[in-house]
C-alpha positions in Angstrom: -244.1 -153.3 -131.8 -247.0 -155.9 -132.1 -249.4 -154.9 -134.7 -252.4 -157.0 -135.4 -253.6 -157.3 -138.7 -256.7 -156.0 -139.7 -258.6 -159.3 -140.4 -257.9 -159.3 -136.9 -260.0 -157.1 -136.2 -263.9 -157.9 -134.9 -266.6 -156.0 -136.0 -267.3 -155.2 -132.8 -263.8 -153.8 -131.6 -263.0 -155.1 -127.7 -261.9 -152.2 -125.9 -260.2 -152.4 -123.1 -258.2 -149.9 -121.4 -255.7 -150.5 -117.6 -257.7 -149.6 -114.9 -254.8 -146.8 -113.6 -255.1 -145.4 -116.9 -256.9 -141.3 -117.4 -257.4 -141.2 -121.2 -258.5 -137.4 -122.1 -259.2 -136.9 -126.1 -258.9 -133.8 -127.8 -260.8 -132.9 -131.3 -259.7 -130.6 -133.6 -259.2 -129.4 -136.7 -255.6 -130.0 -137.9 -255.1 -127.0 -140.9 -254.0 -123.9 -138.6 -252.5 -123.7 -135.2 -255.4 -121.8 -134.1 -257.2 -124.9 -134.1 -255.8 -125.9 -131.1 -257.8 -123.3 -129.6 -255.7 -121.2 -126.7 -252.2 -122.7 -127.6 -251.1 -122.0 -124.2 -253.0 -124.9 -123.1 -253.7 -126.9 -125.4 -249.6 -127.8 -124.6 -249.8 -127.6 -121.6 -252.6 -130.6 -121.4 -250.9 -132.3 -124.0 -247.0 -131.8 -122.2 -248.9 -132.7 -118.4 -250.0 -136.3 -119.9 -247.6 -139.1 -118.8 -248.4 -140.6 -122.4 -249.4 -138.5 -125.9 -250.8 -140.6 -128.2 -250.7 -138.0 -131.9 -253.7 -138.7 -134.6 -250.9 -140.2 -137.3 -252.5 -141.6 -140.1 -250.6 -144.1 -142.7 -247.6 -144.3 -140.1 -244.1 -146.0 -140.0 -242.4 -147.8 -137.5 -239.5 -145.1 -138.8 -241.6 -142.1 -137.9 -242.4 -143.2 -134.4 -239.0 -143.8 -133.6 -237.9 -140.1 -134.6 -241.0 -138.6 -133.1 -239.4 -140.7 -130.1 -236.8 -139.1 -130.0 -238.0 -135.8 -130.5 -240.1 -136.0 -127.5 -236.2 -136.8 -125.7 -234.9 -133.4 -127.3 -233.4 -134.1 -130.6 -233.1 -130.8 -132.1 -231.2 -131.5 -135.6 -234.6 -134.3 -136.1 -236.7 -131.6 -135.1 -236.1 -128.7 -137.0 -235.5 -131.3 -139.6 -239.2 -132.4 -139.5 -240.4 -128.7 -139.2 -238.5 -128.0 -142.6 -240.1 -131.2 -144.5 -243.6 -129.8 -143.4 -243.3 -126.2 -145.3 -246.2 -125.6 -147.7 -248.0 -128.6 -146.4 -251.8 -128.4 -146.3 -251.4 -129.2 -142.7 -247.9 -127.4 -141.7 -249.2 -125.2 -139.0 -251.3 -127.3 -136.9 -248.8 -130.3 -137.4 -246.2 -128.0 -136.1 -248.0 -127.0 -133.5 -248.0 -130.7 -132.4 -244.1 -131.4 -132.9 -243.7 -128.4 -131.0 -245.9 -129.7 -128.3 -244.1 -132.7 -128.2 -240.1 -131.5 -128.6 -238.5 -132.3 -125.3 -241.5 -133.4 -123.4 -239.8 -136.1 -122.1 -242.9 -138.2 -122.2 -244.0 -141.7 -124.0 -245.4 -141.2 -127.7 -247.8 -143.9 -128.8 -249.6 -144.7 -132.5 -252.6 -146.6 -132.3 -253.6 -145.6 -135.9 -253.7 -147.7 -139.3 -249.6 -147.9 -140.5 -249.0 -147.0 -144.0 -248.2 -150.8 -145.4 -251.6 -151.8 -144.3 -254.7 -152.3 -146.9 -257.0 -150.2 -144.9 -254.3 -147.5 -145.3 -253.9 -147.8 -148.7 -257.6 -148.1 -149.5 -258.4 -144.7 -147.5 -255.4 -142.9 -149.5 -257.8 -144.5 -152.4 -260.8 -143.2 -151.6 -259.5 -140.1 -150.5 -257.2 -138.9 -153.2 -257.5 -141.1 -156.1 -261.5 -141.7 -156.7 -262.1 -140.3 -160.4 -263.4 -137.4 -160.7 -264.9 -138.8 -164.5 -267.7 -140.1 -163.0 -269.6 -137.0 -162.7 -268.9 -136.6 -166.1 -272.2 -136.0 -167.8 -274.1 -136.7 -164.9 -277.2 -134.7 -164.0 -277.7 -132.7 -160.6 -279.9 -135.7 -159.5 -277.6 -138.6 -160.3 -274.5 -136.4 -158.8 -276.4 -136.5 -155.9 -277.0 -140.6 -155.8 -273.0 -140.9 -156.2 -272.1 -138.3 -153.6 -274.4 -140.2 -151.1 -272.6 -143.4 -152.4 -268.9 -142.3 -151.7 -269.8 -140.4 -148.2 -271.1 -143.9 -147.5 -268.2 -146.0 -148.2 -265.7 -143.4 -146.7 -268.5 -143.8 -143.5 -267.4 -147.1 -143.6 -263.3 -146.8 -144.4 -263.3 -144.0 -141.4 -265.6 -147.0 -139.2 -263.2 -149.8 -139.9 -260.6 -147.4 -139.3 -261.9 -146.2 -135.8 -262.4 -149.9 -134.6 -259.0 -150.3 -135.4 -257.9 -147.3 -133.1 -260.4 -149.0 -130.3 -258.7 -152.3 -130.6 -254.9 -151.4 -130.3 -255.6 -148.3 -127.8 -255.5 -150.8 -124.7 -252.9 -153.1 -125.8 -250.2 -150.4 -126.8 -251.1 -148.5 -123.6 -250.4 -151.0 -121.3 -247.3 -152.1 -123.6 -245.9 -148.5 -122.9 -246.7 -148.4 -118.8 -245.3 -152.0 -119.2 -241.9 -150.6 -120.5 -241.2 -148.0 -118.4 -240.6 -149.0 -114.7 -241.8 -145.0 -113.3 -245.3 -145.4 -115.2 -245.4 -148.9 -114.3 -245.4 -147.9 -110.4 -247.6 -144.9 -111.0 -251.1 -144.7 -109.2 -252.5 -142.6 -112.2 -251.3 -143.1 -115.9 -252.9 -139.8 -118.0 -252.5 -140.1 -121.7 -253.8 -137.6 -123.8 -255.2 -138.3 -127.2 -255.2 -136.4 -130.3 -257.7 -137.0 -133.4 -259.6 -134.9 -135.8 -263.1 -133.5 -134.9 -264.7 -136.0 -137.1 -263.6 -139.0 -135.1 -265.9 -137.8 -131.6 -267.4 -141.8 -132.3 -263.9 -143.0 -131.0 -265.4 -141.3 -127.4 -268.6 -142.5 -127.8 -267.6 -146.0 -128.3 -265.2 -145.6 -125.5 -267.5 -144.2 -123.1 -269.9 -146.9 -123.0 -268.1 -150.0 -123.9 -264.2 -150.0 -122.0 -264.0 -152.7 -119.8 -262.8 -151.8 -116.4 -259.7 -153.6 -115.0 -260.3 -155.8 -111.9 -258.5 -153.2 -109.8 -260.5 -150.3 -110.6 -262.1 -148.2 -112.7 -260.2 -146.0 -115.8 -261.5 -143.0 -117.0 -262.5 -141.4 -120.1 -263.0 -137.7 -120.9 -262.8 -135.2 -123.8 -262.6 -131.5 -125.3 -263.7 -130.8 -128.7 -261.8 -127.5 -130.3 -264.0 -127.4 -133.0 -268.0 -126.9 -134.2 -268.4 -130.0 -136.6 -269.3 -129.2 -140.7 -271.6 -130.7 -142.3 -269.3 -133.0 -144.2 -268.0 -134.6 -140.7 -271.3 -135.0 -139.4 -272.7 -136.8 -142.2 -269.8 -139.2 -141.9 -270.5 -139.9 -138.8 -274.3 -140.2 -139.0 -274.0 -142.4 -142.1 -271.7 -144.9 -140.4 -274.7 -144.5 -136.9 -277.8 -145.5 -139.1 -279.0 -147.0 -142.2 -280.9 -144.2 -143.0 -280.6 -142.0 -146.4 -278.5 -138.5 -146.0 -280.7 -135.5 -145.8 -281.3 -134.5 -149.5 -280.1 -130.9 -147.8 -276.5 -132.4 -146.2 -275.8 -133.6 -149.7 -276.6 -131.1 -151.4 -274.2 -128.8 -149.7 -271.4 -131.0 -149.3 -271.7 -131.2 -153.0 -271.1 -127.4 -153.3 -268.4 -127.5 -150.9 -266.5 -129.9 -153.1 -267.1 -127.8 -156.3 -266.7 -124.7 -154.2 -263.4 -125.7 -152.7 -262.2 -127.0 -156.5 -262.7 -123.4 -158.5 -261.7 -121.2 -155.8 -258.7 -123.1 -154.9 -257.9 -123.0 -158.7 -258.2 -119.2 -158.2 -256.2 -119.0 -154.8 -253.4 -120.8 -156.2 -253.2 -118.4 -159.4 -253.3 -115.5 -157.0 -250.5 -117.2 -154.7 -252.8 -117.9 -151.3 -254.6 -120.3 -149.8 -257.8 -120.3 -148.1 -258.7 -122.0 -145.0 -261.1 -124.7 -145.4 -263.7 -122.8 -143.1 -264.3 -120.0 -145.3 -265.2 -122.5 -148.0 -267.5 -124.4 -145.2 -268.8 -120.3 -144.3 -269.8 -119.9 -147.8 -272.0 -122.9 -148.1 -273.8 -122.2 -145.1 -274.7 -118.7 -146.4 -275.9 -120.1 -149.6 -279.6 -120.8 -150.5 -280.8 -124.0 -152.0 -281.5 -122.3 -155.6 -278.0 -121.6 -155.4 -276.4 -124.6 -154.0 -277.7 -126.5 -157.2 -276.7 -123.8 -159.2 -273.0 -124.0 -158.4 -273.4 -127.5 -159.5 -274.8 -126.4 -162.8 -272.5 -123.8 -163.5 -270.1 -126.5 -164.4 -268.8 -126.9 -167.6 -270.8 -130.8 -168.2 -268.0 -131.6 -170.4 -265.4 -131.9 -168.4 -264.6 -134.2 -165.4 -267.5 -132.2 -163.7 -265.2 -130.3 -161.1 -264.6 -127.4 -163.8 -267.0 -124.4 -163.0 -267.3 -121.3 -164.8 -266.0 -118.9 -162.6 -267.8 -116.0 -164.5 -271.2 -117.0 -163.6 -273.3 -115.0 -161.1 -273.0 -117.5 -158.3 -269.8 -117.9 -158.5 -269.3 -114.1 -158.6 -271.3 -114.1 -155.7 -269.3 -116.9 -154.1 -265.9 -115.0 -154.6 -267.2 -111.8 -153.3 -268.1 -113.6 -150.1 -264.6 -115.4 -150.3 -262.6 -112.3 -150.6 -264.9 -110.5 -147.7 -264.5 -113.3 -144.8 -260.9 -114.3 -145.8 -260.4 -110.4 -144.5 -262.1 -111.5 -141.5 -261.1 -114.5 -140.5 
């Protein structure tokens, strides 16, 4: 497969898509297979599409070729795949997918950043790796400046990122009608598309800029599974404009990350795992007072993601935790 490099890549991404082509995106969440909203047809959608294009982040040329070969009905790499996936952070949606896609009998393309690129290995960065020592001594106010700072570089990782998705979707498209003499002769090529609910700029970029083919006209539609959190949407607003983050979406994307770090602390003592909307439910039902509270419940000395669990707030917290985890 012909991958372009990155530097490759113009700011402004030039999107093109084959005028025969239907491209229908879906936005989801990717924890549970709920997600997917009414399984039923979500794969149905998905299995109707001549082409399925997966969301696969940090990709290799390896991975495609068994995913391949899963979509022809290869069992042993199937149920081989399903096994490397237990107690993943991501098994059941993921599986949900590979299910989805086990003897489709239809074209699988990546148009994401592979994992030997820079781009890959600086999002893997940014997302795992960034130092939680910098909030180390930090007051509620300078917190605040860095959050802002890191949402608006990882604005800017997800950007690149996205552009890079616009700039091969075309090419590897019409490489895959190309290579397959029935979708070559086809009237219609539908592909379905699959990327998390905090990529809906990939649409918006799509809808107005693809350039139609001299023959006609390609078309561009989409389904979003999921209501957007707060942390996705200033993501995506913070790429849009220049202007500074509401002080009230930092502020509670701040408690989510110290939210999500004590309880999951406590889940994982207690042998479960909460889903990452309870943690997003919990914020939203918080007031400000509180919000800035969790934040200075912290123990300061420590890397700053160390809260004491015994305060009131985060009594209150766990008593909401334990109340909509029976719910959900």
């Amino acid at each position: 497969m012909d991958i372009p490099k990155e530097t490759d890549i113009p700011k402004e991404p030039q999107i093109f898509l084959p005028p025969n082509v239907s491209l229908h995106l879906i936005f989801s969440r990717h924890a549970k297979r709920e997600d997917l909203g009414d399984f039923g047809k979500f794969r149905e959608t998905v299995r109707s599409a001549d082409i399925i294009i997966p969301e696969e982040f940090s990709w290799t040329e390896g991975y495609l070729q068994e995913l391949r070969a899963i979509a022809k009905g290869d069992t042993r790499l199937y149920h081989g795949h399903k096994e490397k996936r237990k107690g993943q952070p991501y098994e059941e949606a993921s599986n949900a997918v590979l299910e989805t896609i086990f003897a489709s009998h239809k074209q699988v393309v990546f148009v994401d950043v592979e994992r030997e690129s820079d781009l890959a290995k600086e999002l893997m960065k940014a997302t795992y790796e960034r130092p939680s020592s910098e909030f180390i001594g930090a007051t509620w106010e300078e917190t605040l400046q860095k959050i802002d700072e890191n949402i608006r570089h990882d604005a800017e990782l997800q950007a690149k990122r996205e552009d890079y998705i616009l700039s091969r979707l075309g090419p590897q498209i019409k490489e895959a009608i190309d290579s397959h003499p029935k979708l070559k002769g086809k009237e219609k090529v539908s592909v379905v598309m699959m990327m998390g609910q905090e990529h809906t700029r990939i649409f918006d970029e799509l809808e107005k800029s693809v350039v139609p083919g001299a023959s006609g006209l390609p078309s561009v539609t989409q389904e979003r599974l999921a209501t957007i959190p707060i942390r996705e949407i200033v993501l995506k607003n913070a790429h849009k404009s220049g202007e500074h983050m509401e002080k009230t979406a930092k502020v509670r994307l701040l408690a989510e990350i110290f939210v999500k770090t004590v309880l999951l602390s406590l889940d994982r003592a207690e042998g479960r795992l909460t889903d990452s909307l309870v943690f997003e439910q919990i914020v939203d039902n918080l007031s400000m007072d509180e919000l800035k509270a969790v934040y200075e419940s912290r123990d300061a000395r420590s890397a700053g993601l160390r809260i004491n669990a015994n305060s009131p707030v985060m009594q209150k917290i766990r008593s909401m935790e334990t109340k909509l985890v029976e719910t959900t």
